[in-house]
BATI-65208 format. One line per field, with one value per residue: residue in three letters; x, y, z of N, C-alpha, C in turn; residue number from 1. Coordinates in steps of 0.02 Angstrom, whole numbers, plus 50000, padded with zeros to 5 digits. Layout:
// BATI-65208
residu ALA, ...
nxx X, ...
nyy Y, ...
nzz Z, ...
caxx X, ...
cayy Y, ...
cazz Z, ...
cxx X, ...
cyy Y, ...
czz Z, ...
num NUM, ...
// end
This chain:
// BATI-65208
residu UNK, UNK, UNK, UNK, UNK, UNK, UNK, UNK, UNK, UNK, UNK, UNK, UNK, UNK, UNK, UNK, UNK, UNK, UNK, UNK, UNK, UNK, UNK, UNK, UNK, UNK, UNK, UNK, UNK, UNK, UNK, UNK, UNK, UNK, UNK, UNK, UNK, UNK, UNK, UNK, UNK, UNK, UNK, UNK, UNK, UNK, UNK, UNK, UNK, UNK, UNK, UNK, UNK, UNK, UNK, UNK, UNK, UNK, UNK, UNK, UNK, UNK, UNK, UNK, UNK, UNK, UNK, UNK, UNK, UNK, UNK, UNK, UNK, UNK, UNK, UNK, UNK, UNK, UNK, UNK, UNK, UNK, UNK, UNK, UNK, UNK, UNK, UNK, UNK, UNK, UNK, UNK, UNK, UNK, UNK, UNK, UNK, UNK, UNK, UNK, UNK, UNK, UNK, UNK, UNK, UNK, UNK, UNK, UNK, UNK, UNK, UNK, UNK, UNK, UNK, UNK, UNK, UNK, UNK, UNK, UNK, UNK, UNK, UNK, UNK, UNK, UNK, UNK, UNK, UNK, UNK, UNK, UNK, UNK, UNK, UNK, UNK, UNK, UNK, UNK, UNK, UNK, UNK, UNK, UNK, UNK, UNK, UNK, UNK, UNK, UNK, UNK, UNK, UNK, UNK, UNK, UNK, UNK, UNK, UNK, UNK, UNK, UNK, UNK, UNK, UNK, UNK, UNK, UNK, UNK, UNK, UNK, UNK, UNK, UNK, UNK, UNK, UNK, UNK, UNK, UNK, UNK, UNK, UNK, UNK, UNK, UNK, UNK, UNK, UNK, UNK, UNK, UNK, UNK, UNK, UNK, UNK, UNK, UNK, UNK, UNK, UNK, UNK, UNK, UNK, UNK, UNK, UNK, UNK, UNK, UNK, UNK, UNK, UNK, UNK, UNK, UNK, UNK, UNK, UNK, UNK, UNK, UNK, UNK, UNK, UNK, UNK, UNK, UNK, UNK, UNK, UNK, UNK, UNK, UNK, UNK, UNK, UNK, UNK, UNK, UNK, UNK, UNK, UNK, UNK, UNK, UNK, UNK, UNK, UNK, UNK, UNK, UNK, UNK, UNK, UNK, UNK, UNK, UNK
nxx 55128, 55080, 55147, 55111, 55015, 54957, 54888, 54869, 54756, 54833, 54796, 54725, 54757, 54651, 54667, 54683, 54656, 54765, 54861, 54998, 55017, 54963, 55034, 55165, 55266, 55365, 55396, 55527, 55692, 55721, 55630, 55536, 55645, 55691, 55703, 55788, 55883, 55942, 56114, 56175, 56075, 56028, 56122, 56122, 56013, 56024, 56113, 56010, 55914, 56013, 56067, 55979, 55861, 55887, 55909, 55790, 55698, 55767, 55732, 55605, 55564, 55579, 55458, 55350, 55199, 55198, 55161, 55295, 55311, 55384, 55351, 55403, 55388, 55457, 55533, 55576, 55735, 55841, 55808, 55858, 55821, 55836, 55901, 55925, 56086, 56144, 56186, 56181, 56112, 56132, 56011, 55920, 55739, 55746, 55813, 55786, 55744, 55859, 55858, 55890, 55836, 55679, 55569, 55393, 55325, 55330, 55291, 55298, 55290, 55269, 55273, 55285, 55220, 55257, 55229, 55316, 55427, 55380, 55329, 55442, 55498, 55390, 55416, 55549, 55519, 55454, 55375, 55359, 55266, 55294, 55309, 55236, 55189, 55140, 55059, 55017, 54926, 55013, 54986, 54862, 54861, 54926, 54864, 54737, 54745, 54884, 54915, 54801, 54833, 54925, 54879, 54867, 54792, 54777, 54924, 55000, 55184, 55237, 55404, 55440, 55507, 55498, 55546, 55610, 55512, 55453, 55334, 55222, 55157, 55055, 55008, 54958, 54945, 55081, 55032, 54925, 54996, 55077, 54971, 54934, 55027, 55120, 55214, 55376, 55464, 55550, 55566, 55585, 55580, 55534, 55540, 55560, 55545, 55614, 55605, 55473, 55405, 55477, 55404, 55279, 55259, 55291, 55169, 55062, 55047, 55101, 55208, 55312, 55457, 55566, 55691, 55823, 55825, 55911, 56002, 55978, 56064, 56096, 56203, 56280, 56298, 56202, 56056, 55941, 55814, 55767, 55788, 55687, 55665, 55546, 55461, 55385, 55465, 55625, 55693, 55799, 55878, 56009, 56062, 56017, 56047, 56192, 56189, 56166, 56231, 56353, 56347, 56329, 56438, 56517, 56474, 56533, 56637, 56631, 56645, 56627, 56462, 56436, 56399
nyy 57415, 57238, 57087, 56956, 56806, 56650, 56530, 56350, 56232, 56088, 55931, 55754, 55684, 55584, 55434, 55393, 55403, 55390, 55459, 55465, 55356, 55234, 55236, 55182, 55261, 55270, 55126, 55128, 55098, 55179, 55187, 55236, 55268, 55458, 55629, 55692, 55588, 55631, 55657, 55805, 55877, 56030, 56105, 56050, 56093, 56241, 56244, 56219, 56336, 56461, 56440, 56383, 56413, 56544, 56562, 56550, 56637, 56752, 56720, 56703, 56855, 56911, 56903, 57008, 57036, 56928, 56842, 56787, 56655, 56582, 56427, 56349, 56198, 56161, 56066, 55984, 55952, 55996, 56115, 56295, 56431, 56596, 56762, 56847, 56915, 56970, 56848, 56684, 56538, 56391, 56290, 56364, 56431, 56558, 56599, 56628, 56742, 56829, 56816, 56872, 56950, 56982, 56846, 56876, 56843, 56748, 56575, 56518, 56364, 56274, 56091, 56042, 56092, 56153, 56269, 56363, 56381, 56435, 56540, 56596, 56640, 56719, 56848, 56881, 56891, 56993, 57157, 57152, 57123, 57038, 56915, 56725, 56664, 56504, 56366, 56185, 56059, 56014, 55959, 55970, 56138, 56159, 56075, 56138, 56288, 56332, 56294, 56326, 56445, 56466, 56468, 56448, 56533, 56633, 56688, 56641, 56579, 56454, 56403, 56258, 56196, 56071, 56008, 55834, 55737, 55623, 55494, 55588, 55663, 55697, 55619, 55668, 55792, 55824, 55748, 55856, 55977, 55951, 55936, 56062, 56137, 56250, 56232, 56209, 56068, 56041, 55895, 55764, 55598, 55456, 55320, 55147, 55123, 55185, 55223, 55178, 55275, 55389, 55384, 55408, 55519, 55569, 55536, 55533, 55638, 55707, 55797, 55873, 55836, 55770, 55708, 55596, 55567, 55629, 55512, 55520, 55498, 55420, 55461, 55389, 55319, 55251, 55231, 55323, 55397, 55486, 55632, 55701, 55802, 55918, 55971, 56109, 56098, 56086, 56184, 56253, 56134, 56096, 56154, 56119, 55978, 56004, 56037, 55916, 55813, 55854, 55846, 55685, 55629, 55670, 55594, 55457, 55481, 55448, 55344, 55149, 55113, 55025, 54864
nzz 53965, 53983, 54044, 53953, 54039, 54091, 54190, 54204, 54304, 54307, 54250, 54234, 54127, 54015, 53898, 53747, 53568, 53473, 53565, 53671, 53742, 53655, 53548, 53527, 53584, 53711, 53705, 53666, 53663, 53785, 53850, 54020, 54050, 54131, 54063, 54145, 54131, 53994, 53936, 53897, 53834, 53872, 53797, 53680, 53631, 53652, 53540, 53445, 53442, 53437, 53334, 53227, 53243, 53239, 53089, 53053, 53088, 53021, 52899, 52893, 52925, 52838, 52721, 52690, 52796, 52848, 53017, 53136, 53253, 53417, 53499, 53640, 53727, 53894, 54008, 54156, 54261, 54190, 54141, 54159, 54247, 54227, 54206, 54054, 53991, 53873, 53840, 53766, 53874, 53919, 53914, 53949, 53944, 53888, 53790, 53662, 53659, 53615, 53513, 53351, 53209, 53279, 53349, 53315, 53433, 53564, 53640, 53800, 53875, 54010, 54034, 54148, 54229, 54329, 54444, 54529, 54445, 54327, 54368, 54416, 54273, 54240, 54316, 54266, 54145, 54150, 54101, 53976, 53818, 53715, 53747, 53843, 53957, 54023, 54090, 54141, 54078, 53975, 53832, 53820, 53817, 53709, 53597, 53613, 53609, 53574, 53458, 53379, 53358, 53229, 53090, 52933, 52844, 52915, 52899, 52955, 53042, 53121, 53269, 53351, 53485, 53582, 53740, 53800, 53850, 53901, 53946, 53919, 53816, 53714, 53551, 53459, 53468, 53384, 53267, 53224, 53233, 53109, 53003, 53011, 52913, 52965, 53029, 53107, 53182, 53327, 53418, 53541, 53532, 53637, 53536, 53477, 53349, 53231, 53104, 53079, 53135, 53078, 52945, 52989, 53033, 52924, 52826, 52918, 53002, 52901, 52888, 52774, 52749, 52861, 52926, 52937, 53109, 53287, 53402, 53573, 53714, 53883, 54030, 54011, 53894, 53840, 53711, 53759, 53709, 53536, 53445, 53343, 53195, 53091, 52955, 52868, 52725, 52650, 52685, 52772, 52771, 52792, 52903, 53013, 52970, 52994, 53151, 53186, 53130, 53199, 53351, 53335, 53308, 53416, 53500, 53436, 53480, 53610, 53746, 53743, 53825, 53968, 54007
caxx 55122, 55101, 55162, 55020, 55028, 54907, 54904, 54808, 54771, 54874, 54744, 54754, 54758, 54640, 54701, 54653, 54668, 54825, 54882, 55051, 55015, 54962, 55075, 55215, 55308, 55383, 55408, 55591, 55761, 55714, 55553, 55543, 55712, 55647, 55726, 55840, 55942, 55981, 56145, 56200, 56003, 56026, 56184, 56115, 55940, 56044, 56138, 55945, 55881, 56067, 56082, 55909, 55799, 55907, 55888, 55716, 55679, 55798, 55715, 55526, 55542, 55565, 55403, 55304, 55152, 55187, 55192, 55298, 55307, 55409, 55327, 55450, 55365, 55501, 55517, 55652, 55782, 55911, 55788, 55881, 55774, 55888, 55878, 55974, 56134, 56168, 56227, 56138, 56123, 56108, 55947, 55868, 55687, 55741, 55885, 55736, 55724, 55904, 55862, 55905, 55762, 55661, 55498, 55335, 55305, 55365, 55259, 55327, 55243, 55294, 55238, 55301, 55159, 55294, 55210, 55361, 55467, 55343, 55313, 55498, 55508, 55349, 55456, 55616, 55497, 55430, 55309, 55356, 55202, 55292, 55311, 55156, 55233, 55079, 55078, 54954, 54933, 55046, 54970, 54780, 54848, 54944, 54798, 54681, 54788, 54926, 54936, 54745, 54858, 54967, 54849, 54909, 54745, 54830, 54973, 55069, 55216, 55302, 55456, 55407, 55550, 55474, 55586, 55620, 55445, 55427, 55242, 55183, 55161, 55002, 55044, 54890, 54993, 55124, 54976, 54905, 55069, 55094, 54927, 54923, 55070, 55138, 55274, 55449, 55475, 55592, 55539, 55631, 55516, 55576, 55518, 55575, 55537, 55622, 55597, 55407, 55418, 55485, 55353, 55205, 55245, 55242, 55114, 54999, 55059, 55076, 55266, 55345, 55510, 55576, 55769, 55834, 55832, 55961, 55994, 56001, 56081, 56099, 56238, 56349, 56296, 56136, 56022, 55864, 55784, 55775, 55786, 55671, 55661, 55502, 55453, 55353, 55493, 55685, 55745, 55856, 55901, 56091, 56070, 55986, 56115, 56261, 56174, 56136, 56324, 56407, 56320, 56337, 56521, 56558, 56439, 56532, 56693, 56625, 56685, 56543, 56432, 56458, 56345
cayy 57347, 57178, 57018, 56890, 56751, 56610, 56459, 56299, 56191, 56006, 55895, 55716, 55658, 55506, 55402, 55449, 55373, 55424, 55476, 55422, 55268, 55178, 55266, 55162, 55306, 55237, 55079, 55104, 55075, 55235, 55177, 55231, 55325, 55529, 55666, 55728, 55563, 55659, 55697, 55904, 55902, 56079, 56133, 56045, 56153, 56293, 56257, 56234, 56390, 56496, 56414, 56355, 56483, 56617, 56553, 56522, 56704, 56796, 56703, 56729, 56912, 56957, 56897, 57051, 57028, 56857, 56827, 56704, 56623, 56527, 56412, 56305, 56180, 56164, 56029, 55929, 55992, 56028, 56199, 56366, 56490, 56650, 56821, 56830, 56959, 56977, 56799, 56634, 56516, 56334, 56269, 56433, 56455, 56642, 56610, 56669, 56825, 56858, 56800, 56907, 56992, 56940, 56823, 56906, 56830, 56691, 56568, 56470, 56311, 56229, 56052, 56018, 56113, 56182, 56356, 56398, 56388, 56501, 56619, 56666, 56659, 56786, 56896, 56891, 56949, 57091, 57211, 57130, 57100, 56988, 56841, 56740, 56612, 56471, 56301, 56172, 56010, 56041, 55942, 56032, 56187, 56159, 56054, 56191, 56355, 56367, 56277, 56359, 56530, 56469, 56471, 56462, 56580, 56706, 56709, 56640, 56524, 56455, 56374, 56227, 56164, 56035, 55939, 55777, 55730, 55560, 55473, 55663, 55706, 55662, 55603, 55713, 55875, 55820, 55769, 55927, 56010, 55933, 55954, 56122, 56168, 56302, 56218, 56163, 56059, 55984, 55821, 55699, 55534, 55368, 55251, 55080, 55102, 55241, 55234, 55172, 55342, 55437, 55379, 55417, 55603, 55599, 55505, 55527, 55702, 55752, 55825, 55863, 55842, 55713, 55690, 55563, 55595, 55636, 55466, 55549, 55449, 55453, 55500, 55308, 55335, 55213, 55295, 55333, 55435, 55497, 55714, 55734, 55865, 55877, 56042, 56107, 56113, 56071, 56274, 56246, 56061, 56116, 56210, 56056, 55907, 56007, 56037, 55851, 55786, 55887, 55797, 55618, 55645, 55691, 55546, 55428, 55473, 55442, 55286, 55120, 55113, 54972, 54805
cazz 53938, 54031, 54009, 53948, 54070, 54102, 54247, 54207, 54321, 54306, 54238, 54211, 54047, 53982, 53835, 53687, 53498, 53455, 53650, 53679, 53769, 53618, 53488, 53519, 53631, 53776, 53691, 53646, 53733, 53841, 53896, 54078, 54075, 54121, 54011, 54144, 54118, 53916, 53917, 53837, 53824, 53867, 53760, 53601, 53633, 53650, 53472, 53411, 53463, 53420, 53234, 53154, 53263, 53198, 53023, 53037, 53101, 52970, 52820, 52886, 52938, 52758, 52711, 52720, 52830, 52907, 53096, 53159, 53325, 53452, 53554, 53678, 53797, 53937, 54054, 54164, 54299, 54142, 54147, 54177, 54240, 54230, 54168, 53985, 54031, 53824, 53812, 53779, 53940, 53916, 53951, 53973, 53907, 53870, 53748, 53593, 53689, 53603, 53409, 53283, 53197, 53333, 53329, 53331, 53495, 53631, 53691, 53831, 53912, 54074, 54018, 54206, 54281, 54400, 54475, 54541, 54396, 54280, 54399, 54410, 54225, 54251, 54340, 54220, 54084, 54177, 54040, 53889, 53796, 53678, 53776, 53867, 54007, 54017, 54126, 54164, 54046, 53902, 53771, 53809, 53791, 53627, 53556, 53596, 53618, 53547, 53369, 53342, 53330, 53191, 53044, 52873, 52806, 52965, 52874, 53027, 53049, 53206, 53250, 53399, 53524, 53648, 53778, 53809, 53915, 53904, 53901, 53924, 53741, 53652, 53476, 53421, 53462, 53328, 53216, 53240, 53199, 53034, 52952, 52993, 52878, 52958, 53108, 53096, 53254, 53362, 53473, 53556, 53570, 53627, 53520, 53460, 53275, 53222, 53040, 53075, 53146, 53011, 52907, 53015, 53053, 52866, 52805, 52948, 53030, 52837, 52876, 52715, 52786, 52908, 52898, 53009, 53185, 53305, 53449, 53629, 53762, 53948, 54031, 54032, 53836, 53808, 53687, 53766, 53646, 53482, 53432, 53293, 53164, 53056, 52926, 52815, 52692, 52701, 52649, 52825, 52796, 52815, 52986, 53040, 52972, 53023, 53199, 53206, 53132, 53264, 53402, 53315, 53283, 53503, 53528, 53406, 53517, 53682, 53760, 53739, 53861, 53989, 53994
cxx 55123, 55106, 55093, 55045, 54948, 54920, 54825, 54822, 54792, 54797, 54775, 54724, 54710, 54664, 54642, 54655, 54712, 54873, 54965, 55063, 54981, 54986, 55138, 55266, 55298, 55413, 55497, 55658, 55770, 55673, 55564, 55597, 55675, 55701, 55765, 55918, 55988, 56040, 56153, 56150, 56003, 56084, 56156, 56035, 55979, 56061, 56066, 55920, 55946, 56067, 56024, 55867, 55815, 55889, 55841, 55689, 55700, 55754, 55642, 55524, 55555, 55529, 55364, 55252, 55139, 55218, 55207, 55319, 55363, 55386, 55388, 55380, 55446, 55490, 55582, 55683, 55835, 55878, 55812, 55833, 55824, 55898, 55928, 56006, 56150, 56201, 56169, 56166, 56091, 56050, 55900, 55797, 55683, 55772, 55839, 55727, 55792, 55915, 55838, 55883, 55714, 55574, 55443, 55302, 55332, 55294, 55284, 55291, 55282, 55269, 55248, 55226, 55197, 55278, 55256, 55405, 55442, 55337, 55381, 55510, 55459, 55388, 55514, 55578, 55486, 55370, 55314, 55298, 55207, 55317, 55235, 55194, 55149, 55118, 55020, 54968, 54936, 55011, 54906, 54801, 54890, 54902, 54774, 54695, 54801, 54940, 54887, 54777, 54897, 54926, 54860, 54858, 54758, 54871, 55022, 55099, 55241, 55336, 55451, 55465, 55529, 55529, 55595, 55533, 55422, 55368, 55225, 55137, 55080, 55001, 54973, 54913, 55028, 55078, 54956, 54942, 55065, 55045, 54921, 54986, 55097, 55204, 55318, 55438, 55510, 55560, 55574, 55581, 55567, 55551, 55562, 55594, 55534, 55594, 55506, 55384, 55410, 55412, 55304, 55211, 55248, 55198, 55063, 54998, 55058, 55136, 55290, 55411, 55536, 55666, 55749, 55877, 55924, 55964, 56006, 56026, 56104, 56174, 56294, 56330, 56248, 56098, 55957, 55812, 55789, 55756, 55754, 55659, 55600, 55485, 55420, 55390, 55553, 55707, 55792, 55890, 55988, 56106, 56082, 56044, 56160, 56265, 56203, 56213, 56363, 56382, 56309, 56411, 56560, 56503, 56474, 56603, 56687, 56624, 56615, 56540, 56447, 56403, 56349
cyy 57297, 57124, 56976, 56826, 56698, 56535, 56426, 56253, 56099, 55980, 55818, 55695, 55606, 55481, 55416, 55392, 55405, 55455, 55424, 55363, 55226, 55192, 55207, 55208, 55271, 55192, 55070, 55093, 55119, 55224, 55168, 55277, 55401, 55567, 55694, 55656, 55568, 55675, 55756, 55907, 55993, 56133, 56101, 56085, 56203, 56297, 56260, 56296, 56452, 56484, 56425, 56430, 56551, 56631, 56578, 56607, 56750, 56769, 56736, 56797, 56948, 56940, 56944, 57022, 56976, 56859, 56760, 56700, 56572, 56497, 56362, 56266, 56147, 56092, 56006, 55989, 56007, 56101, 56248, 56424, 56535, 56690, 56813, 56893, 56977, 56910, 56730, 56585, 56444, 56302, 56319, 56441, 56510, 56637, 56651, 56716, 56865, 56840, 56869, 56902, 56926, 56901, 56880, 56900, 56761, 56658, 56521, 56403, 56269, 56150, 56007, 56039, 56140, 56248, 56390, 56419, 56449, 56567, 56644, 56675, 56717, 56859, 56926, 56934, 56990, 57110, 57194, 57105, 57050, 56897, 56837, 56677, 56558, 56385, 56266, 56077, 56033, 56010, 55951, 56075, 56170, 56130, 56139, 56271, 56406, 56366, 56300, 56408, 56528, 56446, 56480, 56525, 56656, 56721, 56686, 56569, 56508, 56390, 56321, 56197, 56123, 55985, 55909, 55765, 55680, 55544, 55544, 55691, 55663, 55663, 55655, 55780, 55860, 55812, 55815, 55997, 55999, 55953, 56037, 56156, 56200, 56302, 56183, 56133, 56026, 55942, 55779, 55641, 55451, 55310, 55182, 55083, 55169, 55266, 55241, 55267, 55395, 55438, 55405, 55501, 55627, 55585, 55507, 55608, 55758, 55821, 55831, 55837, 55816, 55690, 55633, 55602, 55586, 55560, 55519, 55503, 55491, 55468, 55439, 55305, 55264, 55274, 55282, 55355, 55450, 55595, 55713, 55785, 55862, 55949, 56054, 56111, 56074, 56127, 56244, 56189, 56074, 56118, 56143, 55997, 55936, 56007, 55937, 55790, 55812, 55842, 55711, 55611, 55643, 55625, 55470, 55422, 55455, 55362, 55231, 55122, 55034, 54916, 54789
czz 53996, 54007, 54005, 53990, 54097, 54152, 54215, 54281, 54333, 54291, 54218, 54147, 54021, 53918, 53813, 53626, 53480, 53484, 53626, 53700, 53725, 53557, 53487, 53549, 53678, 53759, 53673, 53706, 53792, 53887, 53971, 54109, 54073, 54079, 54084, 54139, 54037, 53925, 53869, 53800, 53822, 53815, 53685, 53600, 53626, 53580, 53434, 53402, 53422, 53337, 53219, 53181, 53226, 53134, 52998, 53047, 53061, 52919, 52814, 52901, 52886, 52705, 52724, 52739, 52886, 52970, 53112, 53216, 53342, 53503, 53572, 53736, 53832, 53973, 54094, 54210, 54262, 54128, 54190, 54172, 54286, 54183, 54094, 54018, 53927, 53791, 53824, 53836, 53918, 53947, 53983, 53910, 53855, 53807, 53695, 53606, 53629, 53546, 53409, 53218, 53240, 53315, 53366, 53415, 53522, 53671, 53733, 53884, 53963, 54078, 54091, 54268, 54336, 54435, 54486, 54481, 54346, 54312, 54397, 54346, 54228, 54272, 54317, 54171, 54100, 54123, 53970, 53854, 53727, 53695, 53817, 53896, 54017, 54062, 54127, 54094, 53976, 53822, 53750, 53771, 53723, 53583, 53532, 53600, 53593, 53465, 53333, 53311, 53255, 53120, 52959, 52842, 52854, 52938, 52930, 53013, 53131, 53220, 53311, 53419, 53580, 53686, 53798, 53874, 53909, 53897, 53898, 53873, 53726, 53586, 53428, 53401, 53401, 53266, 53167, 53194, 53119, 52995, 52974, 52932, 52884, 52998, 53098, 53181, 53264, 53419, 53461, 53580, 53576, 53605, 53501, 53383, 53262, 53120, 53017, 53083, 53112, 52978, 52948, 53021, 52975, 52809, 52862, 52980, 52981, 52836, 52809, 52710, 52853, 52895, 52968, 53068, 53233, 53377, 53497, 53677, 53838, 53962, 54036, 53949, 53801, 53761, 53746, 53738, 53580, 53459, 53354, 53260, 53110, 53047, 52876, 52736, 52705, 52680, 52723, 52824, 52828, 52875, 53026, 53049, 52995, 53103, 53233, 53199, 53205, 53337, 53386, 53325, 53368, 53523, 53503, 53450, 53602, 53710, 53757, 53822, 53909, 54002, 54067
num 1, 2, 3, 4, 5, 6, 7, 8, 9, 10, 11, 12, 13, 14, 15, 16, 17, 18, 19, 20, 21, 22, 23, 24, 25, 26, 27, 28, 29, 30, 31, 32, 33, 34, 35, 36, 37, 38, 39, 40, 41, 42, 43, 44, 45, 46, 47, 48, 49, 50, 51, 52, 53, 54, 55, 56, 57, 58, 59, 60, 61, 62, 63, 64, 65, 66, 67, 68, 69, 70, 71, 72, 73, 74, 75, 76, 77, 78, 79, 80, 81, 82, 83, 84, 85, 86, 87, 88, 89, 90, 91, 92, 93, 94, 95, 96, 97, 98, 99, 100, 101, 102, 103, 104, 105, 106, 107, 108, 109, 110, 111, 112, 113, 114, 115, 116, 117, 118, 119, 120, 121, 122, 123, 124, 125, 126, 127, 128, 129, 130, 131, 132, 133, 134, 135, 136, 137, 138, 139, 140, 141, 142, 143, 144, 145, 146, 147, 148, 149, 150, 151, 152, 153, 154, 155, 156, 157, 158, 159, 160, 161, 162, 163, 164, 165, 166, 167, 168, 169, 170, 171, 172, 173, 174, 175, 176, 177, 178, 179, 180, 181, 182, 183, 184, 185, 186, 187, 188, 189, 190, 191, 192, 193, 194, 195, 196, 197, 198, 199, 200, 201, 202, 203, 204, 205, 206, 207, 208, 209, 210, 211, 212, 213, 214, 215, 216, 217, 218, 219, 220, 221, 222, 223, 224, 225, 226, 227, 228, 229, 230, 231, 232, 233, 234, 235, 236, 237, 238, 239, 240, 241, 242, 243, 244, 245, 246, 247, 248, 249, 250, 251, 252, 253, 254, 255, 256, 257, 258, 259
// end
């Protein structure tokens, strides 16, 4: 067996209709701040991936016939690239390597374009033919890729973790996402108008399912961002709000922020 791996090369982006630079991303109290100023960015991914992923993988693998998927796009120096030892590792790409009943497959995206970084994830996987390590301009290949694979007339689902990547994102990918029917996802976007928000991923993205989002803040405790959750359903809403309380609740005790 060999691992499936693919290098793009970095491309730049033009705006678009619906591109992040005229979505209203950027525009909020983050705008400008990068995703490694998230504070326990990597420890509340980890509870994502440990709780809901687990969920999400026990409920769909007793669906006879359906394949379901984890795609992660990665980004940010809160990325742990380091072999899994039997235990999950904060901010590690791998942690889905160690769900229980496991996804059909792993796809992982370097939305950093970092060569170095993928290639040693290349090397952690070794012959596994169910992961596929991929880099290059993250919101190409998930346009044209990765979300083609997840087909509702395939029978496929998959579970989408993207992190924190500021303008990066093209609001088309999330789009994209939604009308296909088949992708729970997590995204953190910094907008302004969070509720405008809500509404659009489901009235225009065509989410069924939109709870309110989680605030992220830096590390003196501004928000900068916002941790959305958005599904074809709410069967997990629980996983989710209790995920999302627990990190409101250590945020609600943390001292204000200073002016």
């Amino acid at each position: 067996m060999t691992t499936r791996t693919k290098r793009h090369a970095p491309t730049k982006q033009a705006p678009a209709t619906g591109s992040a630079s005229d979505s209203g991303l950027g525009s909020g109290p983050g705008s400008g701040s990068g995703y490694d100023e998230i504070a326990h960015w990597p420890e509340l991914k980890l509870e994502i991936v440990s709780r809901y992923a687990s969920v999400y993988s026990r409920v769909l693998s007793r669906q006879p016939g359906l394949a379901h998927y984890y795609i992660n796009g990665f980004a940010g120096p809160g990325v742990r690239v380091s072999k899994p030892n039997g235990e999950f590792v904060p901010g590690s790409p791998l942690n889905t390597l160690l769900v229980t009943p496991p996804f059909r497959h792993h796809y992982l995206l370097d939305l950093d374009g970092d060569g170095g970084r993928a290639e040693t994830l290349r090397g952690l996987v070794g012959d596994r033919d169910d992961v596929t390590v991929l880099e290059g301009d993250g919101s190409r290949i998930l346009l044209e890729e990765l979300l083609p694979r997840v087909r509702s007339d395939d029978y496929r689902r998959a579970l989408c973790v993207l992190d924190p990547c500021g303008l990066n994102l093209d609001w088309r990918v999330l789009e994209a996402a939604g009308r296909l029917g088949t992708i729970d996802l997590f995204v953190s976007l910094p907008v302004a108008d969070v509720n405008g928000e809500r509404r659009r991923l489901k009235e225009v993205a065509r989410f069924a399912h939109v709870p309110e989002p989680l605030a992220l803040r830096d590390r003196v405790g501004r928000i900068v961002s916002h941790l959305f959750f958005a599904a074809r359903n709410d069967t997990a809403n629980t996983v989710v709000e209790e995920v999302f309380a627990r990190h409101r609740d250590r945020d609600s005790r943390a001292p204000e922020p200073s002016t």
